[in-house]
C-alpha positions, 0 to 999 in steps of 0.5 A: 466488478471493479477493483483497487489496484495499490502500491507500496512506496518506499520513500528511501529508495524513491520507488513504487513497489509491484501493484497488487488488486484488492476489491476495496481501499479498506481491505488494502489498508487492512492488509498493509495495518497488517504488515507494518505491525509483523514483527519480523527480522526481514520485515523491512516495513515494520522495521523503517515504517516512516520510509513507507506509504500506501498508494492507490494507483488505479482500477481494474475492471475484470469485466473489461480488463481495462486498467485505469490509472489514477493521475496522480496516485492517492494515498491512503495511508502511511506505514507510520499512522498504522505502526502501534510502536508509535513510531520509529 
């Protein structure tokens, strides 16, 4: 079975941050939907989300275990779309 491998990226700091597997797009995108709208002090997302995006950067095949890469990384989505603050 295959699944997604994705990545925050932090614009400010011009990094990606640790890779996460999730078995679709959609459920990554969910999630990160999730924490742009968490409000909390530590919540470096919620509280700068024009600094963040979302990147699938491969997949990863648990029959094999073989990672691919995707060249170059697609986005799937920006902190900034998902805020329902409207923005920031």
């Amino acid at each position: 079975m295959f699944q997604v491998v994705v990545s925050v990226k932090d614009l400010a700091a011009q990094a990606f941050g640790r890779p996460v597997f999730v078995p679709t797009a959609g459920v990554a995108i969910r999630s990160f939907r999730d924490e742009v709208n968490r409000e909390a002090s530590d919540n470096e997302i919620f509280r700068h989300p024009a600094d963040y995006e979302l990147y699938q950067i491969g997949t990863f095949d648990d029959s094999t275990g073989l990672v691919e890469a995707l060249q170059p990384p697609k986005l799937l989505s920006r902190a900034l779309d998902l805020s329902e603050r409207g923005g920031s």
